[in-house]
Structures are given as C-alpha cells and as structure tokens.
C-alpha positions in Angstrom: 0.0 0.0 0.0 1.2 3.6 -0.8 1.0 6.0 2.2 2.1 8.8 0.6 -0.7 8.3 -2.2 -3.6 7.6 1.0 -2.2 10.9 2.8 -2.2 12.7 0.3 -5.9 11.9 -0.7 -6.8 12.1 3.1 -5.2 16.0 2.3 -7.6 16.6 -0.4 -10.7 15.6 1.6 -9.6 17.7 4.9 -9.1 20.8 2.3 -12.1 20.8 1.0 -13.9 20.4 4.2 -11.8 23.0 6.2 -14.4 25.5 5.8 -17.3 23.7 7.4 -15.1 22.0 10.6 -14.3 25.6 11.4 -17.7 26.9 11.4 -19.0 23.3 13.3 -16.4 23.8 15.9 -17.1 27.5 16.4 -20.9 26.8 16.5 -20.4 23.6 18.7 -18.3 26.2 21.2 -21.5 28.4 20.9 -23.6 26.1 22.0 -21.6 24.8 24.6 -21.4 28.2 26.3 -25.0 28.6 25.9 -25.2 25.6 27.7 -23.0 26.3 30.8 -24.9 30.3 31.1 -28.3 28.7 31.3 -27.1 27.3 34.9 -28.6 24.0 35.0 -32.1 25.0 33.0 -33.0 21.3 31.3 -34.4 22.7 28.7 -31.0 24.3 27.7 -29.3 21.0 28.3 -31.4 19.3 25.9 -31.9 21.6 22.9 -28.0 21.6 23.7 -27.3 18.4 23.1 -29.6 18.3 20.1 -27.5 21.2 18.1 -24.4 19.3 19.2 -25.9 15.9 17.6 -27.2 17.8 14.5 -23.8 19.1 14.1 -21.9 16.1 13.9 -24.5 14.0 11.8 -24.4 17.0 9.2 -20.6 17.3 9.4 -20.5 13.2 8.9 -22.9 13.3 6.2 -21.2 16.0 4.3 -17.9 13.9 4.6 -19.4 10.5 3.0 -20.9 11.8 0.7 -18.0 13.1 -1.1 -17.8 9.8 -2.3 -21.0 10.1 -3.8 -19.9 13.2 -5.3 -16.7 12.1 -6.9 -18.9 9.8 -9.1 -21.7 11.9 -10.2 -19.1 14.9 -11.0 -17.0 12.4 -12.8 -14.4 12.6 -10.6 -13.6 9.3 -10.0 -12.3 8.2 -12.9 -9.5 10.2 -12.6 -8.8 9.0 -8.9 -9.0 5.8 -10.2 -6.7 6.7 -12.9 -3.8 7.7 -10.4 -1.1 4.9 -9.1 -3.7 3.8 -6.6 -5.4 0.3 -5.6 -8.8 -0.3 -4.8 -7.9 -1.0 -1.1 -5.9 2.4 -1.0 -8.7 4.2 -2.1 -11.0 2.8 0.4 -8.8 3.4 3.2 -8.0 7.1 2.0 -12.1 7.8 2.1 -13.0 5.4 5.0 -10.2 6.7 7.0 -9.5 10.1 5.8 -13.5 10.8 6.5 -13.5 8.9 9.9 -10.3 10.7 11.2 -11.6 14.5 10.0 -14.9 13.8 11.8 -13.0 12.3 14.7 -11.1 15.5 15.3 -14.3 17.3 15.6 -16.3 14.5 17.7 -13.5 14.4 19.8 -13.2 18.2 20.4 -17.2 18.4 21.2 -17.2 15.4 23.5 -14.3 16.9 25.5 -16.1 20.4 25.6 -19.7 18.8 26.9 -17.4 16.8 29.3 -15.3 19.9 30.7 -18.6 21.6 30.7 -20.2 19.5 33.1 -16.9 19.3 34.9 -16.5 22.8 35.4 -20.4 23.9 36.0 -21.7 23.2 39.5 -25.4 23.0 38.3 -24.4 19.5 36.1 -24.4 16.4 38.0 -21.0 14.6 36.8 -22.7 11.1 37.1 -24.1 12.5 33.6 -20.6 12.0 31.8 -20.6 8.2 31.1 -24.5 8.4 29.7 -22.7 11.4 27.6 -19.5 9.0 26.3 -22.1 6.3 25.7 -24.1 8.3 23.4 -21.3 10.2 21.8 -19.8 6.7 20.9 -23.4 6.0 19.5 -22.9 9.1 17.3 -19.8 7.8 15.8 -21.0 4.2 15.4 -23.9 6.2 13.1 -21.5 8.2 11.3 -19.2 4.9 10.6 -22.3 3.5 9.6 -22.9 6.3 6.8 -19.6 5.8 5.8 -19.4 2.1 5.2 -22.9 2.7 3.3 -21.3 5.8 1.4 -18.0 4.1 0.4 -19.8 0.7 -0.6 -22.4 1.9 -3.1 -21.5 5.4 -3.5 -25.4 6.3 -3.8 -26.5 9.5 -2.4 -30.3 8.0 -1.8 -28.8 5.1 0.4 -26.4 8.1 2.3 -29.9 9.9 2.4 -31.4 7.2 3.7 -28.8 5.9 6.5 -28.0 9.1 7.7 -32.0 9.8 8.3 -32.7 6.4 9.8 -29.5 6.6 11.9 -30.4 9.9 13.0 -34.1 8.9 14.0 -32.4 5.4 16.3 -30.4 7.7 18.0 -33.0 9.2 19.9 -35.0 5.3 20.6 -31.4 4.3 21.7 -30.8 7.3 23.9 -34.2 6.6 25.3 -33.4 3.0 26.2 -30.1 3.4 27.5 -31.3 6.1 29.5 -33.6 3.4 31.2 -31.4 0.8 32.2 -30.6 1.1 35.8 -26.7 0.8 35.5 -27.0 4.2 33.8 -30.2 5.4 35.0 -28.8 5.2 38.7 -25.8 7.1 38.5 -27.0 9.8 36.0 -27.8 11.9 39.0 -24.8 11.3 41.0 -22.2 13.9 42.0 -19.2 11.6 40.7 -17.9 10.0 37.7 -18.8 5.8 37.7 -18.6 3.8 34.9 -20.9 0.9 35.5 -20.5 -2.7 34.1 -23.5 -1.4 32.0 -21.8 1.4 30.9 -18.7 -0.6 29.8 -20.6 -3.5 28.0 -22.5 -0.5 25.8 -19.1 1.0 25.1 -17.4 -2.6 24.2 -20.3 -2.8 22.0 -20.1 -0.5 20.3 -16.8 -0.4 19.7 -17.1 -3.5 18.5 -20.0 -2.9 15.7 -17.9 -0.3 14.4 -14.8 -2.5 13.9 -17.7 -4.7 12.3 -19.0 -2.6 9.7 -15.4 -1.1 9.1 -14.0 -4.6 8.2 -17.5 -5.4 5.9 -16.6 -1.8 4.1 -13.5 -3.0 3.4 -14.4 -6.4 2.7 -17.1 -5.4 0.2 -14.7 -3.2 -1.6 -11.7 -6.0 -2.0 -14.6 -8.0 -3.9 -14.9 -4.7 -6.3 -13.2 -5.1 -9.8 -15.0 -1.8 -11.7 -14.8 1.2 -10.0 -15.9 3.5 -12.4 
C-alpha cells in the first residue's frame, strides 16, 4: 500500500472540508457556552445536546458523501486513474472521513465533558451516559460511511444518515432506562458501571464490524468506475 498516495488523498478531503469543521467547531463552542450560562435550566441542556448531535451527523454526512460526489461529477475516474489500488482508495475515504470527523467529535465530547466538569449546576454522574451516546454518534457516522464508500449512492447516504439519526434518539431513550445508567445519571461523581462498559465494548465492536464489511465489500470490487 502507498501511504504517501492515501495521505495525500486524506489532504484533499480535509481541504475541501476546512471551511465547514471551522464553522462546526465554532458553533459547537457556541452552544456549549450557551449551555453552561443557562445554569442548570433542562431545557438548555437538551436543545443543547440536540444542536451538538445535529452538528456532527451533518458534518458526517457531508464527509461521505463526497464519495458520492466524486462519481456523479466524474471525478472518480480520474482518482481511479492515479497509481492507486482499490484497497488504498478505500482506506483514504473510509479513513481520511472517519479521522476529520473524529477530530471534531472528539473536540465536542471533550467540551460537553469539561462543561459538566466545570459547572456546578451539572451532576458529573451525567458523563458516562454522555461518552455512551457520543460513541453512539460515531457508530452512526461509521455506519454512513461504510454505506457511502460501498455503493457510492447518495439516496442510500440519504437514507442511512435519516434512519440513523431517528435510532439515536430510541437508543438514547433505552439506555437512559437501564438502571446501570439510570442510577448514576444523578450522582455527584464520575462511575462507569458494568452497563456502561458492555454498551461501550459494544459499540466499539460494531464499528470494527461494519469497518471490516466496508473494506471487505470493496476488496470484492473489480469496476470502480
């Protein structure tokens, strides 16, 4: 495998984005300041947390479907065209897309944690439902991308990213129920519970699962244009 051909693809997709990941981080900031000067006020926690949510499904949807896009501009014949395999240009879009987004999940998830941290009005026993459902968010987004990168149709992207934005809220509401979580949501310190873990593990897991299918499907590949 070339490196220097998958970093320098994973260069071109990060340029073109750098416009939006500054605006979603600036606008995640925003909200998270909103957040912490509404001293404890639920509702500001929740329409919180949805902005944050909409912000990384729209910042992961607009990353896969670049894919999409280099097909219908007619693009990708010319990607194909360069010294590159089929298995480097599937780790340069699964990759490349997953790491960009990662810097910007990552940034969020650290900000709603330090906010909660640093606020007195925000039980900390909130931060491992928050992980668990942040790790949710990127299982969703790896999900679009394994769709997007497959079969590089916008409709399916469309679809996924709609369907996967509609089980986050039916998962949140389950988790939210099961007393390993439920219990020490209101807590004043930080606890992890066997619940907690096993959901993490889990996921972890599925997106290592669909990851390896991604790649799996596109070793079969033969045509890419």
């Amino acid at each position: 495998m070339s490196a220097s051909m998958v970093i320098r693809l994973v260069l071109k997709d990060w340029y073109l984005s750098r416009g939006l990941f500054v605006a979603a981080i600036l606008a995640g900031l925003a909200t998270l300041g909103a957040v912490a000067a509404a001293k404890g006020a639920m509702l500001a926690m929740i329409l919180g947390v949805i902005v944050l949510v909409t912000i990384l499904i729209g910042m992961g949807a607009f990353l896969m479907s670049s894919t999409v896009n280099e097909r219908k501009q007619q693009t990708l014949p010319f990607v194909m065209s360069l010294p590159i395999s089929y298995l480097e240009y599937t780790t340069s879009k699964l990759v490349g897309s997953l790491f960009i987004f990662g810097v910007l999940w990552l940034a969020l998830l650290l900000g709603i944690v330090v906010t909660i941290l640093i606020t007195p009005w925000f039980p900390h026993g909130l931060i491992p439902f928050v992980v668990v459902m942040a790790v949710e968010v990127l299982a969703t987004t790896s999900l679009i991308a394994a769709v997007s990168v497959t079969t590089e149709s916008q409709g399916w992207v469309i679809g996924i990213t709609q369907v996967g934005s509609l089980a986050l809220n039916a998962v949140g509401f389950s988790i939210v129920r099961l007393d390993g979580i439920r219990d020490t949501m209101s807590g004043p310190d930080v606890h992890f519970s066997s619940t907690a873990i096993t959901i993490l593990l889990v996921e972890f897991a599925v997106i290592a699962l669909m990851l390896a299918i991604a790649f799996y499907v596109q070793s079969r590949k033969r045509d890419f244009v």
